[in-house]
C-alpha positions, 0 to 999 in steps of 0.5 A, a space after each residue: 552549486 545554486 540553483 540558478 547557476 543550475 537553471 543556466 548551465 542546463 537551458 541547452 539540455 531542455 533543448 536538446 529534449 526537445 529535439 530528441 523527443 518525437 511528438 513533444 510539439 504536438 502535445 505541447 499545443 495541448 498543454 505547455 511543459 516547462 523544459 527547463 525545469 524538466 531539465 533541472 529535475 532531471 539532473 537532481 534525480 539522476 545526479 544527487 539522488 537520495 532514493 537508495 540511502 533513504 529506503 536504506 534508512 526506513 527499511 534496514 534501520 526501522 524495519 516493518 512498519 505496521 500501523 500503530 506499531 513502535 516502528 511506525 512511530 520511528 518511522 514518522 518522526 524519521 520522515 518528518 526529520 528528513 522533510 523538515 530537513 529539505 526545508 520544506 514547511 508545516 511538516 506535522 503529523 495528523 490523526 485520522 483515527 482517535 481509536 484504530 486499534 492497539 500497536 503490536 510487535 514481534 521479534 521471533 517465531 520458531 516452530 519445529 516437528 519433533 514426532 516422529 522426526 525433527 524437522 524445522 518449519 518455515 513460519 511466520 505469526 499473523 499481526 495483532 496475534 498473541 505470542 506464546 509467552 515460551 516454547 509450547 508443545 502439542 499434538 497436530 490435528 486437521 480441522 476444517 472450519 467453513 462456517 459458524 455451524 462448524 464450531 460447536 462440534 469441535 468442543 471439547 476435543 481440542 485441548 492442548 492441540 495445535 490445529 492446521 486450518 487448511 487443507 494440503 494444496 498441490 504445488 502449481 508450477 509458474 509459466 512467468 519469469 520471476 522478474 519482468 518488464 512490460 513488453 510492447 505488445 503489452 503496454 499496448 493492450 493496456 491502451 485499450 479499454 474493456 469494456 465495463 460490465 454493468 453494475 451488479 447491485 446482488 453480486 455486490 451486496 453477496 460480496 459484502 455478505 460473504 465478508 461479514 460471515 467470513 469477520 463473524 467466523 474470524 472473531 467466534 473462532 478467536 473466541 473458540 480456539 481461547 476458551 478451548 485452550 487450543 496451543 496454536 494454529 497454523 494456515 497454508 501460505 497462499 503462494 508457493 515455492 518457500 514465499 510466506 505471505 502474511 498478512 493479520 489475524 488476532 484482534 486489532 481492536 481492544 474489544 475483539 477477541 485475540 485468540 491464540 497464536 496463529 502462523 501462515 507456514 510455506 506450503 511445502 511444509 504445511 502439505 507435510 504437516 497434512 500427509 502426516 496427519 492423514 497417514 495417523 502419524 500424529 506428528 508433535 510441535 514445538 511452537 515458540 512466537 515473541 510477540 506482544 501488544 505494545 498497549 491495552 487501549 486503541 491508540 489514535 493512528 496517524 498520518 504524515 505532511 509536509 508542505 512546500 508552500 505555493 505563491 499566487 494559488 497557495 490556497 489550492 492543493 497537489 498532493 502526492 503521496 504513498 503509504 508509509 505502513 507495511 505488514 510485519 514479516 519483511 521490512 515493506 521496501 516495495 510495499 511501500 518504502 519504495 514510494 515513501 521515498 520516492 515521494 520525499 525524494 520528489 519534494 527533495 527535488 523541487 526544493 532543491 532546484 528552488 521551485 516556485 509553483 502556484 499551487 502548494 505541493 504536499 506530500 502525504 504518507 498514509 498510515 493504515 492503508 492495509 487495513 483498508 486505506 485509512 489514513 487517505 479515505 479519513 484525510 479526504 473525509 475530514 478535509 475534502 468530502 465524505 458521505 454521512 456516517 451509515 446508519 446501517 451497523 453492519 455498512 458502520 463496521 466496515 472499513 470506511 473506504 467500502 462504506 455507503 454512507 446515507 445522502 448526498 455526498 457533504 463537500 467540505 471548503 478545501 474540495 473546490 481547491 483542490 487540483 490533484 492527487 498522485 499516487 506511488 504503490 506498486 512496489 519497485 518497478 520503474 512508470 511506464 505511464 499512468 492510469 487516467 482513471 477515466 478522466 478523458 480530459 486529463 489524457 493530453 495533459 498527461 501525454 504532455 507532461 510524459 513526453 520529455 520522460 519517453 527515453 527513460 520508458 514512460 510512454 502511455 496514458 491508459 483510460 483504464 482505471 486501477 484501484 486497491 490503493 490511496 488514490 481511490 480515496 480521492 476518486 471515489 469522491 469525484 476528486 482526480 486522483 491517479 497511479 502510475 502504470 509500473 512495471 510488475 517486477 517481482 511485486 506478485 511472485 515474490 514481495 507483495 505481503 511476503 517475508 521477502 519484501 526487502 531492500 535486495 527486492 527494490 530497483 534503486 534506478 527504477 525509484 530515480 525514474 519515479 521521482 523524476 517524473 512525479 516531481 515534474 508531475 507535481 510541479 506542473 500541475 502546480 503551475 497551470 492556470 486552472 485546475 486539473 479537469 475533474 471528470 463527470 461525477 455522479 453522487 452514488 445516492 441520486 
């Protein structure tokens, strides 16, 4: 069926919103909404949706996708073929990073207690560390290493050894349901706004001291354990109830040090593994972990685009977006798969009801954000506005998203160009609203475009500001860059960074909610006169 049989078989659809949905007329006196397109948007998502078939694909046939790993690379050439296959345009990929660090894999990891009794344990290696190259076996011991000064003690003692790290941790039991949805009461409370405490220039400074002593400690012990000869070491998951979280270790980069294999176990065997030791038992492991580098060198890291190309303001830009790496252990279906394919569902959207917006509308999945958002931070510093590089090497080491650069911030030509940038990366759970990151002018324009989505439960518009993911590459420059307000689902009791990040963990109609509302959220910002309203913004080097 074509698009415009589509356009008229659904006019009396978009009116029927209007009637149905309180409040709409009011909001549209702030800021017009196009129902008709709402409503062909509407059917796409819901009638043809390519969501679940698509996570299906990245995650079950592709698996993990650590950045400059061989899956990350499946997975941009099979984003790429998708996209190019909806027939949107200028779809390629982008460095951002000529040396981000070396790719790295693993297949399996077994560890077992074979003194004084049999007993498999539930471990998982931590990325950019080395395998064992074959089963070894050792003696456990328990060593507490706070700081440098802690190191020099140990030589010579541990040998042939594999070390627990961690001390054993008494399990807490949760008073929270596993799975939940917001709750009115609290889609209210996020409507308030705390009030911010002031800047604290010494806690911060403290902050980034206390991270650089914890990457020196890192490295020296990297360095410590592989002259030591020591087999492995092992750390506490930090959640309970049999979740590993992992997350990475090693050496990334070529020219830090790798150490040796080094495991996260479930807290309910790494606390045995301690009493055992404490009681003199000295317990032995066997430690078997196939994993490799995939290169010698630092690879160059990349993001993904593709374009569906605007008419009269095709020079500026919308961009929506999510992060197409995940750590290793699951296969990164809520963090983030699910956004991936929201996001390409949501162009698949727009193409498919033939769009014409203004503006051009481009998706952009982001390599290496969980190292520190680098693949958004390196695209808006190279395309939009960057402070110059720090002279200061210990600001130059850090990720470039919490550097401070020296002068006034340098804005590139495509910054006055550009509208807006939405963003999709808290794991599965269906938008209850948006987070307007303070941009007070964007709320009635965001009150408006929610308004035709109140009867799938997107509601709010929350002054509050949320960080921690590729939107704040944008704000941080002063750019509108935005999150959606998701329900938590099971993303910090189960998912987030654990083995257990997997497709049966993903909400397929949570995901057909999400592209409906992102791509009427492109679209009319697409299609506005003016561009979206940037907020005050003060450059942090006046």
């Amino acid at each position: 069926m074509t698009a415009r049989r589509i356009v008229r078989r659904l006019c009396p659809a978009a009116l029927l919103l209007s009637a149905l949905l309180p409040g709409l007329a009011f909001a549209q006196a702030v800021e017009p909404v196009d129902l008709d397109a709402v409503a062909r948007i509407r059917h796409e998502a819901f009638h043809r949706s390519q969501v679940a078939a698509n996570l299906k694909e990245l995650t079950e046939t592709i698996g993990p996708r650590l950045t400059n790993s061989p899956a990350y690379v499946r997975s941009s050439a099979w984003a790429r073929d998708k996209l190019t296959g909806y027939g949107l345009t200028n779809v390629h990929e982008e460095v951002y990073d000529e040396a981000f660090g070396r790719g790295w894999e693993f297949r399996s990891s077994r560890v077992e207690m074979i003194a004084p009794r049999e007993l498999p344990i539930h471990a998982l290696p931590k990325a950019w560390t080395p395998g064992t190259d074959g089963p070894v076996e050792g003696e456990l011991v328990r060593v507490t290493f706070k700081t440098i000064d802690d190191i020099e003690p140990q030589r010579g003692k541990l040998r042939g050894k594999i070390v627990l790290l961690d001390e054993a941790r008494a399990r807490t039991p949760s008073d929270r349901p596993d799975f939940r949805r917001y709750s009115e009461e609290e889609l209210g409370e996020l409507q308030t706004f705390p009030t911010p405490q002031d800047a604290d220039p010494a806690a911060e400074e403290k902050r980034l001291d206390e991270y650089r002593k914890r990457q020196a400690l890192v490295r020296a012990l990297n360095t410590f354990f592989a002259e030591e000869g020591v087999l492995a070491v092992l750390s506490i998951s930090s959640w309970d109830n049999g979740v590993v979280r992992v997350m990475g270790g090693g050496g990334r980069k070529a020219d830090e040090p790798v150490g040796v294999p080094e495991l996260v176990l479930a807290s309910t065997h790494y606390n045995q593994l301690v009493r055992a030791v404490e009681r003199g038992q000295a317990p032995r492991l066997r430690v078997d972990v196939d994993a490799r580098f995939t290169s010698d060198a630092d690879l160059p890291a990349t993001n993904t685009f593709a374009e569906l190309r605007g008419s009269s303001k095709a020079n500026e830009t919308v961009i929506i977006g999510a992060h197409l790496d995940s750590w290793h252990t699951g296969t990164g279906a809520a963090d983030n798969g699910a956004g991936v394919v929201v996001m390409m569902e949501a162009m698949r959207i727009l193409k498919a009801i033939d769009a014409r917006p203004k503006r051009t509308i481009r998706i952009a999945l982001w390599g290496g954000e969980e190292q520190g958002l680098h693949g958004s931070s390196g695209y808006v510093a190279r395309h939009l506005a960057d402070w110059p590089a720090p002279t200061d090497p210990e600001q130059a080491a850090l990720p470039r998203a919490f550097q401070r650069g020296t002068g006034p911030l340098q804005r590139r030509a495509a910054y006055d160009r550009f509208s807006t940038y939405f963003n999709f990366d808290n794991g599965t759970g269906r938008i209850r609203g948006i987070y307007a990151q303070e941009n007070h002018a964007a709320v009635p324009v965001f009150r408006a475009w929610l308004a035709p989505f109140a009867d799938l439960g997107a509601t709010i518009v929350t002054t509050r500001n949320t960080g921690s993911t590729d939107h704040i590459a944008f704000d941080r420059v002063g750019l509108p860059g935005f999150q959606f307000v998701q329900d938590p689902a099971d993303y910090f009791t189960h998912v987030h960074h654990t083995h257990l990040d997997t497709f049966d963990h993903v909400v397929p109609d949570d995901l057909k909610q999400a592209a409906a509302i992102i791509a009427s959220f492109a679209y009319h910002a697409a299609m506005r006169d003016e561009r979206l309203p940037r907020k005050p913004f003060v450059d942090r080097d006046e």
